[in-house]
C-alpha positions in Angstrom: 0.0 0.0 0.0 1.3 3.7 -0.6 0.1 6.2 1.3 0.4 10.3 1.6 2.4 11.9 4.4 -1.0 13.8 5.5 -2.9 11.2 5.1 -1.0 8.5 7.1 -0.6 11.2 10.0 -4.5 10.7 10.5 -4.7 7.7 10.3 -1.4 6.3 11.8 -2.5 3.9 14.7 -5.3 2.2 12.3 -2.2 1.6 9.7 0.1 0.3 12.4 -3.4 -2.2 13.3 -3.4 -2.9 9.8 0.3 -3.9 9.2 0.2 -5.9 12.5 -2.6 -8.1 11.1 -2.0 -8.5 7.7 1.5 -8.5 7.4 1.3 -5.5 4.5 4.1 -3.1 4.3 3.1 0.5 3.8 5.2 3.2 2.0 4.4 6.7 2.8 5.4 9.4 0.3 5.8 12.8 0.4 5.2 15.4 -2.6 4.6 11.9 -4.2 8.3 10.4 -3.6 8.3 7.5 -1.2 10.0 9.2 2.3 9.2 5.7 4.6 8.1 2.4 5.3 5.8 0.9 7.8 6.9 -3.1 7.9 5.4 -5.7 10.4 8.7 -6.4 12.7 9.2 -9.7 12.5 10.7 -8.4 8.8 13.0 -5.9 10.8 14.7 -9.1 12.0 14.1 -7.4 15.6 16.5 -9.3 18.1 17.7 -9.6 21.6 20.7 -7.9 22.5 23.5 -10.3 22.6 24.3 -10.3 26.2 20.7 -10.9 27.0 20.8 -14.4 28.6 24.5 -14.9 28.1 25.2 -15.7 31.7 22.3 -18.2 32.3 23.2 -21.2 34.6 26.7 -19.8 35.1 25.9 -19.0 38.8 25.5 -21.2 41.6 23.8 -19.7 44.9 25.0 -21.5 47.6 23.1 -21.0 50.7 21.1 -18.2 52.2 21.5 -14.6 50.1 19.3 -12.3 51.5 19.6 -13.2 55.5 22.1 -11.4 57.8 25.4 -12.5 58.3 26.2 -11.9 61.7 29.4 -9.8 61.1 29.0 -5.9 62.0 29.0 -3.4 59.6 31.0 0.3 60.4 27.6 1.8 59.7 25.9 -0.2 62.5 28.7 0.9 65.2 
């Protein structure tokens, strides 16, 4: 689909609706030359950052973390 600047300002969130569902890239033009795209993401190739996850089940917790540990802190004195 290829849309006018002015017209896909007003009606921008019912496009983005549209996309979603039907997977249907929209070019918007200005003065008649295309300026943008609107694309579904999955075709962006969105991914996670790469150190998202890159530590899982490296770390071991052994024992209690959160409890006190009985030693006195220069704060508490």
């Amino acid at each position: 689909m290829i849309i006018p600047a002015g017209k896909f300002k007003a009606k921008c969130l019912k496009l983005m609706d549209e996309v979603n569902q039907t997977r249907e890239e929209v070019v918007i033009t200005k003065r008649g030359k295309p300026i943008a795209k609107l694309v579904p993401t999955e075709r962006l190739g969105v991914k996670k950052h790469k150190f998202v996850g890159s530590m899982a089940g490296t770390v071991r917790i052994l024992g209690d973390i959160v409890g006190p540990t009985g030693e006195t802190w220069d704060a508490e004195r």
